[in-house]
Legacy VTK file of the C-alpha trace (Angstrom):
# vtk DataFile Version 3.0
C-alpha trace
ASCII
DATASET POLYDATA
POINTS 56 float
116.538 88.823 92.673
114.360 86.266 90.578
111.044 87.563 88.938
109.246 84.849 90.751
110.737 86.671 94.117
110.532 90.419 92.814
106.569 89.144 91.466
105.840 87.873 95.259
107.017 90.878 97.168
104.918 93.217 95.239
102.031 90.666 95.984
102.654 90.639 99.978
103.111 95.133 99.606
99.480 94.644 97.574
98.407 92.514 100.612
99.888 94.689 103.196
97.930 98.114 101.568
95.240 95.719 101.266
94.648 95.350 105.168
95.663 98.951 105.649
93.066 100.271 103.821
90.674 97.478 105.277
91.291 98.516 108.684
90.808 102.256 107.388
87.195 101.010 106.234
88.125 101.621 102.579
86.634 98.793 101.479
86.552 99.709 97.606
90.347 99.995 98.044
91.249 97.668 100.106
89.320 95.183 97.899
91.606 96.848 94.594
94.703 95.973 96.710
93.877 92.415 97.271
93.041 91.544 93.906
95.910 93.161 92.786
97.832 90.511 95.404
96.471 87.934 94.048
97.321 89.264 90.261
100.974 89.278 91.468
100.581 85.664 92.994
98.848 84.369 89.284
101.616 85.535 87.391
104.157 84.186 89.877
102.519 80.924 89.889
101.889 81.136 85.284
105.781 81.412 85.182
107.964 78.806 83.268
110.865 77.158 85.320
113.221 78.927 83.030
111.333 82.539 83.768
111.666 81.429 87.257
115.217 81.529 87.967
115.463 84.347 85.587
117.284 87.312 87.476
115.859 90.506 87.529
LINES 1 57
56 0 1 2 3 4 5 6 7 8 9 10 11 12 13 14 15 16 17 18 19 20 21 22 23 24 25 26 27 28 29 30 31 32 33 34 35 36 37 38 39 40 41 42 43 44 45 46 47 48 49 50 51 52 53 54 55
């Protein structure tokens, strides 16, 4: 596994608590989840093409 793949799976479990909680009316949570998501997704995305393919 790649760090950009291991970064993106915890981002779609953050997303996937995210709509739990959301559906549970936690907003406060559900809201933490999300933004930790899109944390996930920034560092994915901040990554050089070397840390990329680096293997995990």
């Amino acid at each position: 596994m790649t760090k950009y793949q291991s970064l993106m799976e915890k981002s779609e479990a953050e997303e996937r608590l995210a709509i739990k909680f959301a559906q549970k009316g936690e907003q406060a949570l559900a809201q933490f989840h999300k933004n930790a998501s899109n944390g996930f997704k920034e560092k994915a995305r901040n990554l050089t093409i070397e840390e990329v393919e680096e293997e995990i």
